[in-house]
PLY file of the C-alpha trace (Angstrom):
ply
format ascii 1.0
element vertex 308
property float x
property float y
property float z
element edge 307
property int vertex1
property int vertex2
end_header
0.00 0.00 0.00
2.59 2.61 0.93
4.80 1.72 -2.54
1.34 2.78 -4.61
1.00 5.58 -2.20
4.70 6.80 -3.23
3.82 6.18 -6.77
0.40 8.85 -6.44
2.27 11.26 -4.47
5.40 11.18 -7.04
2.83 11.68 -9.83
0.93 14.49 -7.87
4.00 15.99 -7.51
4.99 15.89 -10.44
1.57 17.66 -12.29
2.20 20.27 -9.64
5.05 21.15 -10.38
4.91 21.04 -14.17
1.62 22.60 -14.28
3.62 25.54 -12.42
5.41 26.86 -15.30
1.89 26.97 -17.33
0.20 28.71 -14.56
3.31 31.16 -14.84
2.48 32.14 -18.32
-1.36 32.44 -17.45
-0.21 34.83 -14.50
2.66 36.96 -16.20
-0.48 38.24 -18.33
-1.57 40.30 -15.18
1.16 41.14 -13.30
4.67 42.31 -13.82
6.98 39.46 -13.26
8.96 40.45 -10.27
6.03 40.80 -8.11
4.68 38.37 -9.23
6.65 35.80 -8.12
6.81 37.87 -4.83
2.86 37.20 -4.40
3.20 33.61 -5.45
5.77 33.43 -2.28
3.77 35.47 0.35
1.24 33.15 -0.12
3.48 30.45 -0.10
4.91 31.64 3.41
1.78 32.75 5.01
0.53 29.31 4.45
3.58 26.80 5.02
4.93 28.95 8.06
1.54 28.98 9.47
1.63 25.09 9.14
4.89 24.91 11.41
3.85 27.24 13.87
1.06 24.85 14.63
2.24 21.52 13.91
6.10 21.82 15.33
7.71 22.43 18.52
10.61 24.72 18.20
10.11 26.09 14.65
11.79 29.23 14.80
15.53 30.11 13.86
17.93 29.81 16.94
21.36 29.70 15.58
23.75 30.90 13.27
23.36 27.72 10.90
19.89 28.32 10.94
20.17 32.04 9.93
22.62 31.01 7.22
20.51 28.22 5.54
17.61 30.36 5.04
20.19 32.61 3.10
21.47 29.98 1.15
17.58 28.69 0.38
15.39 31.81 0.37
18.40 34.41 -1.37
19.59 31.81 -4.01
16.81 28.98 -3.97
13.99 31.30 -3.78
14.46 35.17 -4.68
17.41 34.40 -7.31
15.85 31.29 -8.95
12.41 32.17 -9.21
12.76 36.51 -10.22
14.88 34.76 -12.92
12.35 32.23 -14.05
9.37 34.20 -13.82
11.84 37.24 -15.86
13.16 34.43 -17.89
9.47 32.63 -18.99
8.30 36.15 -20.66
10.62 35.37 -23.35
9.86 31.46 -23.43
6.95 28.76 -24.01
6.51 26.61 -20.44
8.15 24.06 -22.19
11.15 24.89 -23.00
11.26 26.82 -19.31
10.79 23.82 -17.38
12.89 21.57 -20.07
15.80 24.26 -19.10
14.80 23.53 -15.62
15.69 19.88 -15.75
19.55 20.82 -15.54
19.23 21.22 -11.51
20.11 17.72 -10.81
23.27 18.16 -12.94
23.93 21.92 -12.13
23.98 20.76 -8.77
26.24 17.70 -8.99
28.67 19.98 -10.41
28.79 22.54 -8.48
28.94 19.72 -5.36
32.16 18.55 -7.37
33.75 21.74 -7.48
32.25 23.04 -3.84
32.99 20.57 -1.65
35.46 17.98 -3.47
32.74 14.91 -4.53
34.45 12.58 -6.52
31.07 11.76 -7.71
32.14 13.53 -11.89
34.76 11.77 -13.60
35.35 11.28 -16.94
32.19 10.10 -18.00
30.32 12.45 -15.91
31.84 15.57 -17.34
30.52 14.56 -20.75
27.53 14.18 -19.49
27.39 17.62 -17.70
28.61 19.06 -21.37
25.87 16.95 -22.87
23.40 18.48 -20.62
24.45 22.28 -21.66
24.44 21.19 -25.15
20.57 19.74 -24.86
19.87 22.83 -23.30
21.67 25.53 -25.97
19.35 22.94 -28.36
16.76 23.78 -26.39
17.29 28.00 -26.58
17.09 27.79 -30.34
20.06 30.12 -31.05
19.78 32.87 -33.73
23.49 34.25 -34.44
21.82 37.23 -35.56
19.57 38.26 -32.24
21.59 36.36 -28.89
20.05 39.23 -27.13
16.45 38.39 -27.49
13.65 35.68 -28.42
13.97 32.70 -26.34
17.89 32.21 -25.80
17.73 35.15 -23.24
14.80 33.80 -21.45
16.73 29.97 -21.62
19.93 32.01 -20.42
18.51 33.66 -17.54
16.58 31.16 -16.13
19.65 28.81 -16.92
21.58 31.62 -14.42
18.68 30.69 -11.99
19.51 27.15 -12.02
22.77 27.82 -10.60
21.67 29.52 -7.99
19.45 27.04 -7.17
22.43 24.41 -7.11
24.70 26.85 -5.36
22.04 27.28 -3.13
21.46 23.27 -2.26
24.84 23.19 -2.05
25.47 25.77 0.54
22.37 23.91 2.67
24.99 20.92 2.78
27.69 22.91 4.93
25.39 24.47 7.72
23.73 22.56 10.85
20.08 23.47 11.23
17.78 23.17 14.28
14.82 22.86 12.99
12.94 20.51 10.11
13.33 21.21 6.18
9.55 22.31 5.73
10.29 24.78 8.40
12.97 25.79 6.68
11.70 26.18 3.64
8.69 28.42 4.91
10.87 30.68 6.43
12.67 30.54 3.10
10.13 31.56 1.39
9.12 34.42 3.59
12.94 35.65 3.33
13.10 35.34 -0.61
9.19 37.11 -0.81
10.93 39.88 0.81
13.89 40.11 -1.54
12.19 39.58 -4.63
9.45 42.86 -3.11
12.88 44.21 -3.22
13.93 43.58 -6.29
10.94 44.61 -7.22
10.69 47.65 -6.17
14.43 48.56 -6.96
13.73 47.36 -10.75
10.70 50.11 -11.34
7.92 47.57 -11.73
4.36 49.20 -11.26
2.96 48.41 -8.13
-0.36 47.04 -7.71
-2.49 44.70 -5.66
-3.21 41.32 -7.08
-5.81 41.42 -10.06
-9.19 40.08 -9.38
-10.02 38.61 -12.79
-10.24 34.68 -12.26
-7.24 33.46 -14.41
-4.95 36.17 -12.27
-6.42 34.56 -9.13
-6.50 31.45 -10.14
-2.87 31.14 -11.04
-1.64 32.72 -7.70
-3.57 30.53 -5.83
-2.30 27.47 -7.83
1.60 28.33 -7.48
1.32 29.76 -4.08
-0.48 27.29 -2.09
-0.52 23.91 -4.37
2.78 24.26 -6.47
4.75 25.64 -3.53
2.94 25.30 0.14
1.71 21.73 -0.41
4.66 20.61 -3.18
7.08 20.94 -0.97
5.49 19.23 1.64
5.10 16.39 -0.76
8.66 16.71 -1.90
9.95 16.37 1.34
7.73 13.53 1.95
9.00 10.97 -0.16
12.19 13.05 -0.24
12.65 10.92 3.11
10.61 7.84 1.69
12.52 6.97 -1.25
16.20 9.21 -1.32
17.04 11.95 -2.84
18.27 9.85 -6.64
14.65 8.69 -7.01
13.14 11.74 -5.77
15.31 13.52 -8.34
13.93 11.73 -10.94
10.45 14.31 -11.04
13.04 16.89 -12.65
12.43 14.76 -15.85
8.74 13.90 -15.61
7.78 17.60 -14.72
8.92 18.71 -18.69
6.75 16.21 -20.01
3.48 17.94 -17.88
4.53 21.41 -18.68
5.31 20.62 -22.74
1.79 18.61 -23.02
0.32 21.11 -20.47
1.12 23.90 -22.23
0.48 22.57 -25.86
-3.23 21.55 -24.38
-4.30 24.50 -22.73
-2.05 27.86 -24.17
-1.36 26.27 -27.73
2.25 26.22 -27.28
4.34 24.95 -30.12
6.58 21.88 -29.54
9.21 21.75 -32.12
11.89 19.22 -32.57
14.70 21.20 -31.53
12.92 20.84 -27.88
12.36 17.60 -27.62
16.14 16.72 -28.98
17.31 19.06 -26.67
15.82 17.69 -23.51
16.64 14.09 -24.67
19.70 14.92 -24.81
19.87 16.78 -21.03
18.54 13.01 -20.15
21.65 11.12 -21.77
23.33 13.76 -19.69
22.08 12.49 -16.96
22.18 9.09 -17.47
25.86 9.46 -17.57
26.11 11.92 -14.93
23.94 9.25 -12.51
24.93 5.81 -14.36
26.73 4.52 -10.82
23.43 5.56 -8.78
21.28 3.93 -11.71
22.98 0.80 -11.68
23.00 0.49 -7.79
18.54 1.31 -7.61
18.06 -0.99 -10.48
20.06 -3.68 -8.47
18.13 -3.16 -5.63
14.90 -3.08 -7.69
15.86 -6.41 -9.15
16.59 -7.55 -5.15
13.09 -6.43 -4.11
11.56 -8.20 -7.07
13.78 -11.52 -5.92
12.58 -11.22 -2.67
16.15 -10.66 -1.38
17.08 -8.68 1.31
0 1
1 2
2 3
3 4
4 5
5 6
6 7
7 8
8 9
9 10
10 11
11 12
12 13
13 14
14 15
15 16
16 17
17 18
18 19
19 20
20 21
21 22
22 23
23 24
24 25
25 26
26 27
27 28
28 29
29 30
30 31
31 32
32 33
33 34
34 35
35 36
36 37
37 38
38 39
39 40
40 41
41 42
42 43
43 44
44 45
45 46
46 47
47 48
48 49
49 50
50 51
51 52
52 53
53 54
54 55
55 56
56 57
57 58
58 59
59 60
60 61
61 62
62 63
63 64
64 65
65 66
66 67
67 68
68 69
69 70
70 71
71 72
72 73
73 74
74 75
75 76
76 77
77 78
78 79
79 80
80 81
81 82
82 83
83 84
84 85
85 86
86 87
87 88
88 89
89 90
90 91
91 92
92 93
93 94
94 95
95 96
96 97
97 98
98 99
99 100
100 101
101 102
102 103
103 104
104 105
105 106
106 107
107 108
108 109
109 110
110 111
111 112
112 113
113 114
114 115
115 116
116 117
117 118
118 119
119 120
120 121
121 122
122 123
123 124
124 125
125 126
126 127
127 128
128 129
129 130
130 131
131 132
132 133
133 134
134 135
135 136
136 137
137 138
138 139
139 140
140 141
141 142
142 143
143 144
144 145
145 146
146 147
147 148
148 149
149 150
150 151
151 152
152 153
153 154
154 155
155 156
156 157
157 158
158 159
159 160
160 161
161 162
162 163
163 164
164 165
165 166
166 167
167 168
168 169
169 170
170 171
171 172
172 173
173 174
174 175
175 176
176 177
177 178
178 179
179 180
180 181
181 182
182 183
183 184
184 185
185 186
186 187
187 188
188 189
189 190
190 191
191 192
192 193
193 194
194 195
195 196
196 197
197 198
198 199
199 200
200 201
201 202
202 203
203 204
204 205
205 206
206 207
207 208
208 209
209 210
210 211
211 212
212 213
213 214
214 215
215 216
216 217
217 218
218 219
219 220
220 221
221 222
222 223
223 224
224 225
225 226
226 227
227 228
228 229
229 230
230 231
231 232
232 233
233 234
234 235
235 236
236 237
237 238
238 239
239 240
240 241
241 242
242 243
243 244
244 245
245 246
246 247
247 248
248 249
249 250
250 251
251 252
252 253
253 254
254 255
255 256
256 257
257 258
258 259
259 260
260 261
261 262
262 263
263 264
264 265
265 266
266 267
267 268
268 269
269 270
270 271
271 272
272 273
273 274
274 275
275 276
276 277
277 278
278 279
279 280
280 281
281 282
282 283
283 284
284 285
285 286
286 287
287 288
288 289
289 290
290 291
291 292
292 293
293 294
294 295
295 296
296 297
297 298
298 299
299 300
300 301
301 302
302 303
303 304
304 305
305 306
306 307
């Protein structure tokens, strides 16, 4: 029972989050980007810090660890990433933004490598890093003649938001926290709301008060409390179920919601430069992860045996 309850909360997890990048286009209609994605996180905050006041005993930030891994997750993880991606998607279908968004796994594997020494990359593995970059300057659909506009500067700055999100998960592994990672990830949130009101407001963007037509409210509500409040939640869930290589694995189902997502409901176009571009992030992968593969399908192969 629990192994199909992994399996449902993988897949909800999964539509959530790459139903977020449509909802993202449906919202950048109404609201300037920056603030929007500030919005999307005050909701996010109010509701998942809410959640740990209640539910947990000592949910606040004591320490100096804790005060440093909400930098590391709500300046780079949160305010970085996501004023980059919601800049970034303006210039790109929700496709191709969450297809560039599949390089976090590998963005983050390198930067572990360089960071903090992992022997995990060797030869192998830095092909498939370079493999990755490649699928995703397929995916960007160059034009020699305009690199400053059309989609490669939306696939280059949210690409610039990926690291930041790997530099970011990173930086989580060399601090000592004293409280749980949904509480840290509310607080987070709050932090990088803040910044990104910041950013914001430093940038010029018009200030207003969330729209009231449905689609508007509709899309807040969807990335605020169900893409981000109870996605996480989920994500941490079988983050501790199953380990972080099989949890990793939604970075490559969540392209295929957003492409067919988007192509369903805002008429994207899916050309074949996209999908040979994220196939190719995927053989990236493969060879990035192809010791971790081979150990989960042993152990699949043991659970089917009945081995221990």
């Amino acid at each position: 029972m629990s192994r199909y309850r992994n399996i449902l909360l993988f897949a909800a997890l999964a539509l959530l989050w790459g139903a977020s990048f449509v909802a993202i286009e449906v919202g950048l209609q109404y609201y300037p980007p920056l603030l929007f994605a500030a919005y999307r996180f005050d909701l996010a905050a109010l509701v998942l810090v809410s959640y740990v006041l209640v539910t947990e005993a000592g949910p606040l930030p004591r320490t100096r660890g804790d005060a440093a891994a909400i930098g590391f997750s709500g300046g780079l993880s949160v305010a970085a990433n996501n004023g980059l991606l919601f800049v970034g998607q303006q210039y790109t279908t929700s496709g191709i933004a969450s297809i560039t968004y599949s390089l976090v796994p590998i963005a983050t594997a390198a930067v572990a490598a360089a960071w903090l020494g992992d022997a995990e990359i060797d030869a192998r593995g830095g092909v498939g890093v370079v493999l990755a970059f490649v699928g995703v300057g397929l995916v960007a659909q160059p034009d020699p003649g305009n690199l400053a506009g059309g989609v490669t500067i939306g696939v280059g700055l949210i690409s610039i938001g990926v690291i930041a999100v790997a530099i970011g998960s990173v930086g989580l592994r060399t601090v000592e926290t004293t409280f749980s990672s949904v509480a840290l990830t509310g607080w987070a949130m709050l932090f990088g709301a803040l910044l990104i009101h910041g950013f914001s407001l430093g940038l010029g963007e018009p200030q207003r008060l969330p729209s009231t037509t449905l689609p508007a409210i509709g899309s807040l509500l969807f990335l605020g409390v169900l893409a981000s409040a109870v996605a996480y939640v989920i994500y941490f869930t079988l983050l501790a179920r199953l380990g972080p290589f099989e949890i990793n694995l939604v970075s490559y189902v969540v392209p295929v919601v957003a492409t067919v997502t988007g192509a369903l409901l805002l008429a994207e176009p899916v050309t074949s430069l996209t999908v040979a571009g994220f196939a190719v992030i995927v053989v990236g992968f493969g060879l990035l992860k192809r010791h971790a593969i081979a150990d989960e399908v042993r152990q699949v192969r043991a659970r089917v045996d009945g081995r221990p």
